[in-house]
C-alpha positions as CSV (number, residue, x, y, z in Angstrom):
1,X,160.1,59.9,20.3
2,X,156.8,61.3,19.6
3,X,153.6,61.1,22.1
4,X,150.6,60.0,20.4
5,X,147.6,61.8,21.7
6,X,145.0,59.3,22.2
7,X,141.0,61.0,22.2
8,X,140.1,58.4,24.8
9,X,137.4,60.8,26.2
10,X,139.4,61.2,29.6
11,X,141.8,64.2,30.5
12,X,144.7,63.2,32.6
13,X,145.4,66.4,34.1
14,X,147.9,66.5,37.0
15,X,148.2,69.5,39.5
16,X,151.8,70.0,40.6
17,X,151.1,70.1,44.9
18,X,154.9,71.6,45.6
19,X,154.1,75.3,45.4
20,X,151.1,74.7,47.6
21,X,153.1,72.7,50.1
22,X,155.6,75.5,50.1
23,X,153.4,78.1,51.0
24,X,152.1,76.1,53.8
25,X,155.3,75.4,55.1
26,X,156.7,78.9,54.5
27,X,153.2,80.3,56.4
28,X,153.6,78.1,59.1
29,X,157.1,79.2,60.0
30,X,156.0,82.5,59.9
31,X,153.0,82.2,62.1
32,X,155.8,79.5,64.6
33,X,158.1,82.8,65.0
34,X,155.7,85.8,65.4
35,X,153.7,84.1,67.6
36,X,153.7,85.8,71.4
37,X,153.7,83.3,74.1
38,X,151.9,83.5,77.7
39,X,153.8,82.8,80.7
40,X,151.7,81.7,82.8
41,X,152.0,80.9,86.6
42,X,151.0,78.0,88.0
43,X,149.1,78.0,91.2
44,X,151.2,77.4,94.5
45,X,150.4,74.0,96.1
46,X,152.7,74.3,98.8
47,X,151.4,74.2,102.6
48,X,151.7,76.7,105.2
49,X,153.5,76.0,108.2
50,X,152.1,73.4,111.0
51,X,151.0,75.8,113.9
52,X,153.3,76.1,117.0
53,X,152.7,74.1,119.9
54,X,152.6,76.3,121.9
55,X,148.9,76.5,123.2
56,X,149.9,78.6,126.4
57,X,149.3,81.4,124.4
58,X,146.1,83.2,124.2
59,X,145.0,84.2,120.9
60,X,145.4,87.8,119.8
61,X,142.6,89.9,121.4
62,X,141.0,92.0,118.1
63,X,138.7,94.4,119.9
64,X,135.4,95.7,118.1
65,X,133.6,99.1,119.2
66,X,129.5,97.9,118.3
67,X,127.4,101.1,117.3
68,X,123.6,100.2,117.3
69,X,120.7,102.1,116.0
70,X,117.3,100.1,117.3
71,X,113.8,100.6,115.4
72,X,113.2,103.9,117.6
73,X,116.2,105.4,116.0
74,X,118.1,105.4,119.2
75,X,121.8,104.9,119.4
76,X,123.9,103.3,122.1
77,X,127.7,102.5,121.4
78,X,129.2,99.1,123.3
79,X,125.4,99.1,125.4
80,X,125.5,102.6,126.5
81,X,122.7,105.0,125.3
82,X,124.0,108.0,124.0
83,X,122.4,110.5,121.4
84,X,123.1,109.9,117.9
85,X,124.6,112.9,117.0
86,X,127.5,112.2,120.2
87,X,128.2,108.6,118.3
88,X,131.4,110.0,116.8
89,X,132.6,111.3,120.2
90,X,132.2,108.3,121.9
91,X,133.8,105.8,119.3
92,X,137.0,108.4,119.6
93,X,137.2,108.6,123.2
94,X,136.5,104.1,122.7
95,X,139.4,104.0,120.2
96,X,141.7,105.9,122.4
97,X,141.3,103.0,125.4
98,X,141.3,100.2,122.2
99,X,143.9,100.9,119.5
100,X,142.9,98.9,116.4
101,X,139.5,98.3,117.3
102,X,137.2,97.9,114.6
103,X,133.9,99.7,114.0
104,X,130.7,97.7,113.3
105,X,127.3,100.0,112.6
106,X,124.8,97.5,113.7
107,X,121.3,99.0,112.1
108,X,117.8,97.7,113.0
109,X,115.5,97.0,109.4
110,X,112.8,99.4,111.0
111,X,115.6,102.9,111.7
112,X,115.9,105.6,109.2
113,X,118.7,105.1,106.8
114,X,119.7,108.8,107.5
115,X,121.2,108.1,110.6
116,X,123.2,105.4,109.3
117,X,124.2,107.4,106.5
118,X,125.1,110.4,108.7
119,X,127.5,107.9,111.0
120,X,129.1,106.2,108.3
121,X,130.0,109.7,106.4
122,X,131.0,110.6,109.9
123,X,133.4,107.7,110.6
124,X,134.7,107.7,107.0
125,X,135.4,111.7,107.4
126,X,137.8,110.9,111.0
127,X,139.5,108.4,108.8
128,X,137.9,105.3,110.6
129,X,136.8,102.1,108.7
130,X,133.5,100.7,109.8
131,X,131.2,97.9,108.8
132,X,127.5,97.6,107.9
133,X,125.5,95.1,109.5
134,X,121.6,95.0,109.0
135,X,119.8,93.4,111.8
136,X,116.6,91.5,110.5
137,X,113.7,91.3,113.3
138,X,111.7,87.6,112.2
């Protein structure tokens, strides 16, 4: 049988979609199995422990030595006046009666920040952790 072309002024043309659909198909299994995956943890929900009963027992004692330097650029470790330059001495000879006490530099707004800078390089050079408090006069 023959095909008779008919001139009716409109081209039929069909585009064959299975090659496209292949590639698709073939791309998405490749991106599927090269992907990399997270594991991700979750975030634990689960409560701590109810608190004993036991309320006879005093709560642990956590000691703090208080080194203070007023706006005259004075120095006086747990209230007792003693010279800036002995502050190291004296939080020693504190830490020997008060293993494990922490060191708080409590610093007026008005004192040098030389002193405080030469105390803290002094505690951090004994190996001693300390904090920084700056106390505000309204």
């Amino acid at each position: 049988m023959r095909r008779s072309r008919k001139n009716s002024g409109g081209d039929d043309a069909d585009v064959d979609m299975t090659p496209m659909l292949d590639i698709v198909f073939i791309m998405l299994i490749f991106f599927i199995v090269t992907a990399t995956f997270l594991d991700e943890t979750g975030v634990d929900l689960t409560q701590p422990p109810p608190p004993p009963d036991d309320l006879d027992t005093p709560p642990p004692d956590n000691p703090a030595i208080t080194v203070y330097v007023d706006n005259r650029d004075s120095c006086s470790v747990d209230g007792e006046r003693t010279g800036c330059d002995r502050v190291l001495l004296r939080v020693e000879k504190l830490l020997a009666d008060k293993p494990n006490a922490a060191v708080i530099l409590r610093m007026d707004e008005a004192a040098k920040h030389k002193i405080l800078i030469e105390l803290k390089d002094g505690l951090d050079s004994a190996g001693l952790s300390s904090k920084i408090e700056i106390v505000r006069n309204s």
